[in-house]
N, C-alpha and C positions, 0 to 999 in steps of 0.2 A: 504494500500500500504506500509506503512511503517513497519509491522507487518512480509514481504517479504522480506524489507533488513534485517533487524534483525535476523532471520531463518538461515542463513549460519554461523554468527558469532556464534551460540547459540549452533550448531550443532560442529562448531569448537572447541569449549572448551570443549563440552561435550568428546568427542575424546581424546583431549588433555589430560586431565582428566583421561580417562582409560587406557591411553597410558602407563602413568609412572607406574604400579600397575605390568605390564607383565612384564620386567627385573628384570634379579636378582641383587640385590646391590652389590655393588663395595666390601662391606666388609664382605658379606656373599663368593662372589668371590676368595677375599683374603682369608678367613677362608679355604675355601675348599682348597685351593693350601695348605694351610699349612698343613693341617689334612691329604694331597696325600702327602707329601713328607716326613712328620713324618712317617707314615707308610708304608714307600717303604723303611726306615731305621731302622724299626722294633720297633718301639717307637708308643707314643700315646700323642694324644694333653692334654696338661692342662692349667689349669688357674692360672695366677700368683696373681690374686689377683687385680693387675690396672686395670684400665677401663680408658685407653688413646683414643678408640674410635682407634686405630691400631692393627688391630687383630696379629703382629708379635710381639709386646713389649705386648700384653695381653696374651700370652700366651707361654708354653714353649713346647718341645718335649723330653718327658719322653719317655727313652730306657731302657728298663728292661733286666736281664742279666749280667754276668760279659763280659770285657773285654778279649777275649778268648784267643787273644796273650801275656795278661799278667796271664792269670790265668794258664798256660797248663808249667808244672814247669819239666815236664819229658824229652819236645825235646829241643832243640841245634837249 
C-alpha cells in the first residue's frame, strides 16, 4: 500500500526533471537577440574575451565597411 503513495511523487519529479531540458536558456535567448540585431546592422557577433556569464558585455558587434557618409568625398 504504501509503494501506491509513493508512485505519484516519483512520477512527479521524474517530469519535473524533463521538464527543465525542453527550454531554451535565458542566455542562449539573449545571445540570439544579439546575433539578430548585429546582423540586421550588417555587422557580426564576437567575442570580447570576458566570460561575465552576460552575453551583451561578452560580446561585441563587429560592422565591417567604411562609414559611407564619411568616406564618399565627391558630394556636398
Amino acid at each position: 500500500m504504501r509503494v501506491l503513495t509513493l508512485a505519484p511523487a516519483v512520477l512527479l519529479l521524474a517530469a519535473a526533471g524533463c521538464a527543465s531540458t525542453a527550454t531554451e536558456s535565458r542566455y542562449a535567448a539573449d545571445m540570439q537577440k544579439l546575433a539578430d540585431d548585429c546582423a540586421a546592422r550588417g555587422g557580426i557577433l564576437a567575442p570580447t574575451g570576458q566570460q561575465s556569464g552576460r552575453p551583451n558585455n561578452d560580446n561585441v558587434c563587429k560592422i565591417a565597411g567604411g562609414a559611407s557618409r564619411l568616406t564618399r568625398g565627391d558630394e556636398s
